[in-house]
C-alpha positions as CSV (number, residue, x, y, z in Angstrom):
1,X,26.9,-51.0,2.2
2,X,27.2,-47.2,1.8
3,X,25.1,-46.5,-1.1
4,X,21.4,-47.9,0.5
5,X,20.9,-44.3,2.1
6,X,20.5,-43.0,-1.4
7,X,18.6,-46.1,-2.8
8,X,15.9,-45.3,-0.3
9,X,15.6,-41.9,-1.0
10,X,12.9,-39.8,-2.8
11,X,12.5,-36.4,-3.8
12,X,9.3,-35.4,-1.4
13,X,8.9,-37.5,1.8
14,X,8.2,-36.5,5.2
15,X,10.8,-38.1,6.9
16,X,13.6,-35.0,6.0
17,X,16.2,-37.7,6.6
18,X,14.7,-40.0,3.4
19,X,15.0,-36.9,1.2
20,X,18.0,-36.8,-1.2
21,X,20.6,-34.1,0.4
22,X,20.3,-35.8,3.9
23,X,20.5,-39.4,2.3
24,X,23.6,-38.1,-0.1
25,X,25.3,-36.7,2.7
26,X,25.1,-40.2,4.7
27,X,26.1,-41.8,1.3
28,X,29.0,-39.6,1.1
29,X,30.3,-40.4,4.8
30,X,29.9,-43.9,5.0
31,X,31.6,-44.0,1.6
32,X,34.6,-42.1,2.9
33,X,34.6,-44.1,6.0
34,X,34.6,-47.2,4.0
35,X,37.7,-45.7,1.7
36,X,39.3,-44.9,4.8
37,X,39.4,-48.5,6.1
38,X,40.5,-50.1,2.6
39,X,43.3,-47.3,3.0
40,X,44.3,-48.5,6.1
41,X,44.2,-52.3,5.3
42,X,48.0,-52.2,5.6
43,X,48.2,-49.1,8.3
44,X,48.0,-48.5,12.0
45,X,44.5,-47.2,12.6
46,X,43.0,-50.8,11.0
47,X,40.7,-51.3,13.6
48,X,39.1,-47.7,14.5
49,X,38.6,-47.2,10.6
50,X,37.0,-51.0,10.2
51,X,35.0,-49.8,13.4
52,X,34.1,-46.0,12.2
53,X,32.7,-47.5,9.0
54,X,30.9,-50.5,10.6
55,X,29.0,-48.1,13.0
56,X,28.2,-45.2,10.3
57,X,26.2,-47.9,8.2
58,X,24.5,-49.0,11.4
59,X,23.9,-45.8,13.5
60,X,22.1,-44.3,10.4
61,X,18.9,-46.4,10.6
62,X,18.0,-45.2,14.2
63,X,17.9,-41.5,13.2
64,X,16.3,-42.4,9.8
65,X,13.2,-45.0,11.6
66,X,13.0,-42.1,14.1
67,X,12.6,-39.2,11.4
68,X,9.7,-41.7,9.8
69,X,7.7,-43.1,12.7
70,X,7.5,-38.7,13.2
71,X,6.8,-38.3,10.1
72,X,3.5,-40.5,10.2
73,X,0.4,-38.8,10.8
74,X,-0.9,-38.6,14.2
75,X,-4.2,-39.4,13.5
76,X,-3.5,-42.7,12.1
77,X,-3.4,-45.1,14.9
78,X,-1.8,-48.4,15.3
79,X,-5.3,-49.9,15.1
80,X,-6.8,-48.4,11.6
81,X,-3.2,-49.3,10.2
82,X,-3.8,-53.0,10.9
83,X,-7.3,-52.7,9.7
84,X,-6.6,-51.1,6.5
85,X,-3.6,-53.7,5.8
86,X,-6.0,-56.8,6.6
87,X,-8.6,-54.9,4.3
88,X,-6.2,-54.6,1.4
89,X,-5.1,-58.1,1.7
90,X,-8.6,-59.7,1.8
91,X,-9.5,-58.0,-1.1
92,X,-6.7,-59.0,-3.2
93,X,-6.2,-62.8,-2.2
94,X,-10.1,-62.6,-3.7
């Protein structure tokens, strides 16, 4: 659950939040929020560490789909995306 942020990152991409420091930070948190709630399996803050971890894991995709529909090129359009996919996939189901 906490280590996908660092699975999907690469060295150069466009999307700054898919490049290694951002996705190791995210790692890092989500980890500690994670440790937190196995800490606290027989404590009183159960529920707002099960919650803090749940959320971390979560609220990182919208910032991360954000930083990579950016990152796309303006000049590619919906349109020429669709064509170039049907293209690709015509050609090799021949």
């Amino acid at each position: 659950m906490s280590a996908w942020p660092v699975l999907a990152a690469r060295r150069k991409h466009r999307a700054l939040l898919l490049m290694l420091p951002a996705s190791s930070a995210a790692t890092a948190i989500t980890f500690g929020l994670v440790l937190w709630f196995a800490l606290e399996l027989h404590g009183h803050e159960l529920g707002l560490a099960e919650r803090c971890a749940a959320v971390a894991a979560a609220a990182w995709l919208f910032p991360v789909a954000l930083t990579a529909r950016r990152a796309c090129p303006s000049d590619t359009s919906r349109e020429n995306l669709v064509e170039e996919r049907t293209s690709v996939m015509t050609t090799s189901s021949s």
